[in-house]
N, C-alpha and C positions, 0 to 999 in steps of 0.2 A: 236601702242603699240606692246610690244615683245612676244613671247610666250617662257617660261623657263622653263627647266625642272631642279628644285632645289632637289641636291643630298646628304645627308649627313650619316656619321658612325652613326650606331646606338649604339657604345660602349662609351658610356658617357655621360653625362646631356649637358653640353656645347656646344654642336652639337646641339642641341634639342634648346636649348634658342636662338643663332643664327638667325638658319631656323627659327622660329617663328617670331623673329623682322625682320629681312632682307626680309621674304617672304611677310610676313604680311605688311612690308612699301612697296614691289613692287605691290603689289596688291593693297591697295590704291591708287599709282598712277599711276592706270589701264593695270599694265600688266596682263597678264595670267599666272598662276603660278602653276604646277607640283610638288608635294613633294613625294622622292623617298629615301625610308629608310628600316633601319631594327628593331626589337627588341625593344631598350627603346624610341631611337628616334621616332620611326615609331608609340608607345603608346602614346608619348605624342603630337606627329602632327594630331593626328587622334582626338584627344581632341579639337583642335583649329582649324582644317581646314580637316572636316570630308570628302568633296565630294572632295578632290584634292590631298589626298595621295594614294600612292602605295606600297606595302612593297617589297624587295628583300631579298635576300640571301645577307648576311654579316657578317663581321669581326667581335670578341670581345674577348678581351684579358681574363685571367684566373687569378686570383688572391688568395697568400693563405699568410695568416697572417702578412698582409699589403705589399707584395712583388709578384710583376708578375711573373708569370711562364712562358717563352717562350714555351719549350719544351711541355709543356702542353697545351698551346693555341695552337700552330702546329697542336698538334694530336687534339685537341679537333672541331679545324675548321677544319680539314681535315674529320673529320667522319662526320660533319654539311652538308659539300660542296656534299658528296656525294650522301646526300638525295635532296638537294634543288638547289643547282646551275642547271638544267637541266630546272624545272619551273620558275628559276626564270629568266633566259636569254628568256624564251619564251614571260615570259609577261613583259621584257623590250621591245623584238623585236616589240613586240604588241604597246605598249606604243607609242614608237617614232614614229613608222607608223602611228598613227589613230592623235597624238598630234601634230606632226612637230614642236619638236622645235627650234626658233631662235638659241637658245644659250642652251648648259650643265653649271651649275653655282655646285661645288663642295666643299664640308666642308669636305674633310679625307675621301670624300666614297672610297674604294678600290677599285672599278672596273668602275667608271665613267669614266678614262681618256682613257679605251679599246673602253667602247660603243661609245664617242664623235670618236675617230680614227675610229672605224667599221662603222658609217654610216655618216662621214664627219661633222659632226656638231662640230662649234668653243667651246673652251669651258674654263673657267676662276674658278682657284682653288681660294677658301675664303676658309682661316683656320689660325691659330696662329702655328700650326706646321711648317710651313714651314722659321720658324724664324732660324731652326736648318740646314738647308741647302742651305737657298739664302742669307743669310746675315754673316756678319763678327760678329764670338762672342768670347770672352775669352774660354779659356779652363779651365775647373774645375776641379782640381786635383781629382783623385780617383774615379772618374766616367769615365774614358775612355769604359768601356765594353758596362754601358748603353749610352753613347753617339753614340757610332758606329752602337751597335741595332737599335736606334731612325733613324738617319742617311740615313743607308743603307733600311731599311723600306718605306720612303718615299720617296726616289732615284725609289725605284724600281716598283710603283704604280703610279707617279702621274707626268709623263714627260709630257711634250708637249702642257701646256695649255698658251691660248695667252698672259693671264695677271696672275701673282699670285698676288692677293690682300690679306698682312696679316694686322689682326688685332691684336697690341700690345699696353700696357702699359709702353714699353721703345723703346725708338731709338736705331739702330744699324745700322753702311755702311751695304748697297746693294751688295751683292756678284754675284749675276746673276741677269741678264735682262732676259726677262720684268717682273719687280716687284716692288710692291708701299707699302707703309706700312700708315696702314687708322686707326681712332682709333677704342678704345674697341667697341666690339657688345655688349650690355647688355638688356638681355628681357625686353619686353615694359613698364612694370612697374613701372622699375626701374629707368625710364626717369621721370616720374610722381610722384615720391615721394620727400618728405623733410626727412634729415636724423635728428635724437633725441637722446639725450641721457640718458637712465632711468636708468644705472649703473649697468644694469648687467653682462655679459660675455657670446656670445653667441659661441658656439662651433659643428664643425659640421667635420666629417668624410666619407670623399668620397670614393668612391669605390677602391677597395684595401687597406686603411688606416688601421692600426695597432689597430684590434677594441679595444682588453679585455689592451692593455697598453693605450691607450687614455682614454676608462671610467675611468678605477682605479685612475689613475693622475688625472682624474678632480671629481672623490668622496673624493679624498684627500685633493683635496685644497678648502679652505672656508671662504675665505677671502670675496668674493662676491659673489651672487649668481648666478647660469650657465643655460640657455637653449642649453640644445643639442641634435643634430640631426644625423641621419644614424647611430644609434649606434645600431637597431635592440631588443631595450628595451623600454619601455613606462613607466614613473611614477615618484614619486619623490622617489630622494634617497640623503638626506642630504641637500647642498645646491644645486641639481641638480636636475632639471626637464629634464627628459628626452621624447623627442616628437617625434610624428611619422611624419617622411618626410612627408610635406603638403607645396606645394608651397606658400599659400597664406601666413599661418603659416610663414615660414619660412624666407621669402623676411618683413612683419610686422617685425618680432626680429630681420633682420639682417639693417633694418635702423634704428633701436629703441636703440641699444647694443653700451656700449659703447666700445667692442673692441671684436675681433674675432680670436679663435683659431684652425686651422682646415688645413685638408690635403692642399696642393698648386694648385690645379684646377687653370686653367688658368681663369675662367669666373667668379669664385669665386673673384680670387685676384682684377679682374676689376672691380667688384659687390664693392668689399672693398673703394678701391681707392676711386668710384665713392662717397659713400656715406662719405670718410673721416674716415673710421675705422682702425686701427691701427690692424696688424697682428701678430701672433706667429704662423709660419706654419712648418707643418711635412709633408716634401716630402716623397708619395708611392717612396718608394724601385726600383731601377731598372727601373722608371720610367723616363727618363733625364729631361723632357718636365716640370714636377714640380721641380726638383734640381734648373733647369734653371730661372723658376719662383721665387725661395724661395729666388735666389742669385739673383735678381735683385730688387724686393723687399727690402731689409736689402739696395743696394745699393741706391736707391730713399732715404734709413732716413724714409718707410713706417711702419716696424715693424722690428720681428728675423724669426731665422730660428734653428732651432733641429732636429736630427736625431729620439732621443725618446722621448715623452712629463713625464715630470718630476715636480709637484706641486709647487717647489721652482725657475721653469723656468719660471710658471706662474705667481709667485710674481714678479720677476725682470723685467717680460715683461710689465706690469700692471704700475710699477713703471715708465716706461718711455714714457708713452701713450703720454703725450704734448707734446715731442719734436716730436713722430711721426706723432701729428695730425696735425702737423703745416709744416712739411714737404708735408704731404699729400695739406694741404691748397693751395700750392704755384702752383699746378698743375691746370690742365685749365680740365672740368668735359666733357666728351663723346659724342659725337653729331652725332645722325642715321643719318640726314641729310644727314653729308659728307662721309655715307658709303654708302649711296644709291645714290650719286650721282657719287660713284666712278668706282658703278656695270654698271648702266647704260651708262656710258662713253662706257665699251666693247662692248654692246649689236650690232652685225653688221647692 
């Protein structure tokens, strides 16, 4: 069995649910497995696999009313990098020495494809990012600025690895070798569950998301009642409960619901598909990686897509839930299986 040093961003949930199921199946079938993270990833690995993570110095983007701010994240990781980059290449160096691993396996970490080059070790990027620079996509009008930032971003971190294994919810031609497209990664539980419909509308806002215009649009509309998440408020207010980010919480409502409105996270939308729920998503700003999600989505016949959420966009979304859940029906449902049996192919 292999010994893997598993890398992932700590800037987003979806990094985090990944590493969890992908480490947690290689681990089951007895490999040794390393988790090397920062921040939110690195809180919620340390939840699930306390003696086998590490934390590092890492990325994370700056967000101000539902819109990233480059120039902002620059400066704000560059005053980060100056306190912490120095320890934390110490106790990578540390790391690889005392662990030897077979293989580097990377989710968007930003500095993994330096250390696999600095101490020879092969090493195979897993992410859904990389849909945006190995593969053949449409161009989407009006978004060329954040397409070029997304682009040129992961151009410039993450060359040289043997295999890029992406994880997606649509088919796209292979623009560079070597690269496979395997299906969605979705946390363990979500393999385990039956989805239901108890009719209410579950709503949830990822990081960046447009907070104070998403609640108001969904206090307004009342047609059904809403559970919603990361809106940074707890209670009810009209037909709206609003709840505090709780995994267990929240994975319960979201196979329970019968339809879901919320930012376009990639892990999200495959969390949807999987369970058969119909979407109305509001892609973060400036973010291409959701614009890309929101438009492929609408094209499967899954749900829509909005710039700002609007009470009367919620009625017309709600109104066409059958044709989308019948769309969604026709599709074939996510198998960890054939994602772990696609890691282990690389392992030398």
């Amino acid at each position: 069995m292999a010994r893997i040093l598993y890398a992932a961003s700590g800037d987003g949930y979806g990094h985090a649910v990944r590493l969890h199921s992908v480490g947690g199946g290689l681990i089951d079938r007895g490999h040794d497995v390393r988790f090397v993270s920062s921040t939110k990833t690195n809180a919620y690995l340390c939840e699930h696999f306390p003696d086998r993570v590490y934390e590092v110095f890492g990325l994370y983007t700056v967000y101000n009313q539902g819109k990233a701010e480059p120039l902002r994240t620059v400066w704000h990781n560059i005053r980060r990098a100056i306190q912490y980059v120095r320890p934390s290449r110490r106790g990578i160096r540390r790391l690889i020495r005392e662990f030897k691993p077979d293989l580097i396996l990377t989710d968007f970490e930003p500095f993994a494809a330096f250390w696999a080059r600095a101490y020879g070790i092969p090493y195979v990027s897993l992410d859904n990012q990389h849909l945006l620079t190995h593969c053949e996509l449409e161009h989407l009008p009006g978004f060329s600025l954040d397409w070029l930032n997304a682009y040129l971003t992961i151009r410039l971190y993450y060359g040289g690895a043997q295999r890029y294994l992406i994880p997606t919810f649509f088919e796209a031609p292979i623009r560079y070798q070597p690269t496979r497209l395997i299906p969605p990664i979705l946390r363990p539980k979500v393999y385990r569950l039956q989805p239901t419909d108890d009719g209410f509308l579950l709503a949830y806002k990822g990081a960046g998301g447009e907070n104070d215009a998403m609640r108001l649009a969904l206090e307004r509309f009342d047609a059904v009642p809403v559970r919603a998440y990361g809106f940074g408020v707890i209670g009810q207010r009209g037909h709206v409960t609003f709840k505090e980010t709780n995994g267990e919480s929240f994975l319960h409502d979201l196979a329970s619901c019968r339809a879901v409105v919320a930012t376009a996270g990639h892990s999200l939308v495959c969390e949807c598909l999987h369970f058969g729920k119909p979407m109305l998503l509001i892609p973060v700003r400036q973010q291409y990686e959701q614009v890309l999600n929101a438009h492929h989505v609408e094209r499967l016949g899954a749900g829509r897509s909005c710039r700002q959420l609007q009470p009367r966009q919620i009625d017309e979304f709600l109104s066409e839930t059958n044709r989308f859940q019948a769309a969604i029906a026709s599709r074939s449902r996510a198998s960890l299986d054939d994602v772990l049996d696609s890691v282990e192919a690389e392992i030398p």
